[in-house]
C-alpha positions in Angstrom: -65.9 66.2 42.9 -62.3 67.6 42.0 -61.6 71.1 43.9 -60.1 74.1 41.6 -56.1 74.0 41.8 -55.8 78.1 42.9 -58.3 78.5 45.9 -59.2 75.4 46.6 -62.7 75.5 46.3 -65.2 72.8 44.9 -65.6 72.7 40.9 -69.1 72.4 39.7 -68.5 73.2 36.5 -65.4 74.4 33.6 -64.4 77.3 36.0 -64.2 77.6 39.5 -66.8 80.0 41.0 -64.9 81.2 43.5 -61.7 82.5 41.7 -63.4 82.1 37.8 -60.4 79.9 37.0 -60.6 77.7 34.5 -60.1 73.5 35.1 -57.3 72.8 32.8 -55.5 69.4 33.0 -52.2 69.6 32.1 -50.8 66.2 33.2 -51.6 65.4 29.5 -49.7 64.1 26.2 -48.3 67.1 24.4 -50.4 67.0 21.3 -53.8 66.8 23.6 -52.6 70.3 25.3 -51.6 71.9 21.9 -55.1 70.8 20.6 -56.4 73.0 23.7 -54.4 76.0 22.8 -55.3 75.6 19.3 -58.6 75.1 20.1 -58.7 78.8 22.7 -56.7 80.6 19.8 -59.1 79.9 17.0 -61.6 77.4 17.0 -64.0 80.5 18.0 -62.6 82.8 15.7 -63.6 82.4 12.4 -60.8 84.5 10.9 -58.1 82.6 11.5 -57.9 80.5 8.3 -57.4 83.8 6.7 -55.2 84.7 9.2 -52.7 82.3 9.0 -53.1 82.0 5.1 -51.8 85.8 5.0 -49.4 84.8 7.1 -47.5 82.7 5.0 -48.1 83.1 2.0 -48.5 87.4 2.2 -45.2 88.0 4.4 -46.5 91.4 5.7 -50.1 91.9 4.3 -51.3 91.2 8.4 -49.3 94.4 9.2 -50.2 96.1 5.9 -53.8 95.6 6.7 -53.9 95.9 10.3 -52.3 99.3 10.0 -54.7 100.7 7.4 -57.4 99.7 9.7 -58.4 96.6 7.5 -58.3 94.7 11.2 -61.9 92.9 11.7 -61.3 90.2 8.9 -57.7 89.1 11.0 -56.9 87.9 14.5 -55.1 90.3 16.0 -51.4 90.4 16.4 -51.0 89.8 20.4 -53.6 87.1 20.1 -52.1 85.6 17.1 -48.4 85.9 18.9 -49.3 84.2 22.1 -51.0 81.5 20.7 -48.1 80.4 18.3 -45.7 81.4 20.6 -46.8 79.1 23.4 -47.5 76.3 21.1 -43.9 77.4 20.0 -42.3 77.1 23.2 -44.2 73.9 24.2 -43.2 72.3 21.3 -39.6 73.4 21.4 -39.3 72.0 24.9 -40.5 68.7 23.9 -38.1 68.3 21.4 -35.1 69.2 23.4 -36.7 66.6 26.2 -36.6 64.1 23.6 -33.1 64.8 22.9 -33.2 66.5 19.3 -31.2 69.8 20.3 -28.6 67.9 21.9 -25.3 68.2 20.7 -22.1 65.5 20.2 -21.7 64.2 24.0 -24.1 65.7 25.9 -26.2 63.8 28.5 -29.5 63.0 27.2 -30.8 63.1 30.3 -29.3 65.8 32.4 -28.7 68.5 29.0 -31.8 67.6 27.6 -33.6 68.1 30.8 -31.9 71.7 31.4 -32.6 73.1 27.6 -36.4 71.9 28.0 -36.9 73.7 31.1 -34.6 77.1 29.5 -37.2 76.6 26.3 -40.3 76.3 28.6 -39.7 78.8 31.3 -37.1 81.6 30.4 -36.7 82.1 27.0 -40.5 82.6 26.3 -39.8 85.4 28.8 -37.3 86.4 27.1 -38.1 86.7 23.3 -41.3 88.6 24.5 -39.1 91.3 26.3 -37.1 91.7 23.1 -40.3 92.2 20.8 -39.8 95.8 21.4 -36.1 95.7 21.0 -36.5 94.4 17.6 -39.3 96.9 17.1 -36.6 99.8 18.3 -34.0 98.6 15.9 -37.0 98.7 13.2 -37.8 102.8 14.4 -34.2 103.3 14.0 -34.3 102.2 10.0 -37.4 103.8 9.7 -37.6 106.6 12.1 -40.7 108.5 10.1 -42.9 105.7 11.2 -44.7 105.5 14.4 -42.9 102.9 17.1 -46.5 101.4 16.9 -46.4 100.3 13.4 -42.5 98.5 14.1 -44.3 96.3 16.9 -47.2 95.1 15.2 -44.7 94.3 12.8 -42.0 92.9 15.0 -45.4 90.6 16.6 -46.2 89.2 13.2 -42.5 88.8 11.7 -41.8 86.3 14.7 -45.2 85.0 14.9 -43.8 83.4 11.3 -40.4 82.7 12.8 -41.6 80.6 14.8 -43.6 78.2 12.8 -40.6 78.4 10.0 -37.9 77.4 13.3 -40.2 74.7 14.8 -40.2 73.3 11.4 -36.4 73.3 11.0 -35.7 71.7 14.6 -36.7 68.3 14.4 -33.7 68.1 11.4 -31.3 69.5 13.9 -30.0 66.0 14.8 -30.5 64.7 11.5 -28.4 67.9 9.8 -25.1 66.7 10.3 -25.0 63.5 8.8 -28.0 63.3 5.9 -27.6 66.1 3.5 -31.4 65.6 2.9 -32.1 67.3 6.4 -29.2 70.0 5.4 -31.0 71.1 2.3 -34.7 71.3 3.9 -32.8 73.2 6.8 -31.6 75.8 4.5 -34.1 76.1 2.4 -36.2 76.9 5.6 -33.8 79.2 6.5 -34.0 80.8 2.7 -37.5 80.9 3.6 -37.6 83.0 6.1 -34.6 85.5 5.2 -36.7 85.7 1.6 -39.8 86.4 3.8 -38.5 89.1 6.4 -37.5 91.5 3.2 -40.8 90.7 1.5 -42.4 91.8 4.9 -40.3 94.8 5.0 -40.9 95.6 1.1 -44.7 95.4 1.6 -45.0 97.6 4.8 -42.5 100.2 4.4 -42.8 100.4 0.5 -39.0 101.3 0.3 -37.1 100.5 -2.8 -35.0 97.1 -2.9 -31.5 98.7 -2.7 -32.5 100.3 0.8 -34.6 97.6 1.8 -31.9 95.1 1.7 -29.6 97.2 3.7 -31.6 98.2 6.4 -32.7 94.1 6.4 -29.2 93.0 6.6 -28.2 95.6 9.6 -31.6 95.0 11.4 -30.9 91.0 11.3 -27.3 91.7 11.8 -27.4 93.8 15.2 -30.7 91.6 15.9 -29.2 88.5 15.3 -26.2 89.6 18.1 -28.2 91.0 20.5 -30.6 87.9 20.5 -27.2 85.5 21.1 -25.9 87.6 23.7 -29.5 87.8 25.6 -29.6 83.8 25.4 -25.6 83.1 26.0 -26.1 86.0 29.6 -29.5 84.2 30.7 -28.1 80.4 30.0 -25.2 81.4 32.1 -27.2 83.1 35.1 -29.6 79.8 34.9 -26.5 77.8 35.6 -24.8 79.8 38.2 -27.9 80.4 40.3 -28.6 76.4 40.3 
């Protein structure tokens, strides 16, 4: 009879009825453990074919809808985020284990090593702490709207970015020398640059001239403070090992 990993105690069943923690194994091959996640997220929640539908092919409608109270045919937007962010950041570290991220003459053991265990560990942390930050920048364009409204945006703008980045990593070692990769990398990139002003067109319902100004300094000012975060915590990781 296995014993439950947090208190100890025996397991007679899926959770431990001691501490109520679930029995999770996650000595597993990556694809069986984002199966389980997938499976948590929305196997039980009927919505989420509509959910990530909207998603994709309605850049903002989730916000639009969620805002005007339209919420019960969705997941919600913290659900929705931590599911695709941890199958994100677990997918993310497995590429950088297998060596995809690395650049001209890095080890691909010891560099590969360090950016999966940055991807796994810190910056999840981190691009969680600057949801609201990006939400701020978004009250600042659009002060007349509650902060409220900016983060269920900001959680459903990145929920995308992720999925459109994971798809564009795997090309990362491929970019430089087959202009095949290149091309689906931008056009990925297009993607999602095409998808934020859509997002911002169908939620704010400002007219394009202003929307593509406030887009551009948003992404601008986002876009720095998001290198500077990563460059500052990289370099703390490496002094405190």
């Amino acid at each position: 009879m296995s014993h439950c990993k947090n208190c100890q105690s025996r397991l007679e069943g899926a959770y431990c009825n001691s501490c109520g923690q679930r029995d999770v194994d996650l000595e597993r091959p990556i694809w069986s453990l984002v199966g389980d996640i997938l499976k948590e997220a929305f196997e039980l929640d009927g919505r989420s074919a509509l959910t990530v539908r909207a998603l994709f092919l309605h850049p903002g409608r989730l916000t639009h809808e969620f805002l005007a109270g339209r919420r019960r045919s969705y997941t919600s937007p913290l659900r929705l985020y931590l599911a695709i962010s941890i199958l994100f950041f677990i997918v993310a570290a497995w590429g950088a284990r297998s060596g995809y991220l690395l650049e001209p003459g890095q080890d691909p053991r010891f560099d590969a090593a360090i950016q999966a265990g940055f991807l796994a560990d810190d910056l999840p942390r981190l691009m969680f702490l600057l949801l609201p930050v990006f939400a701020l920048l978004m009250k600042i364009v659009y002060f007349s709207r509650l902060y409220f409204d900016h983060l269920i945006f900001s959680l459903h703008l990145h929920c995308a970015a992720y999925v459109i980045i994971a798809l564009m990593m795997p090309l990362e070692a491929l970019a430089s020398r087959n202009p095949a990769a290149l091309i689906i990398q931008l056009a990925l990139l297009g993607y999602l640059l095409v998808y934020f002003v859509m997002a911002v067109r169908r939620v704010y319902s400002s007219g394009w001239p202003a929307i593509a100004f406030k887009s551009i300094a948003v992404l601008f000012v986002y876009g720095i403070l998001l290198s500077v975060a990563i460059e500052n915590t990289s370099n703390f990781l490496i002094i405190a090992d």
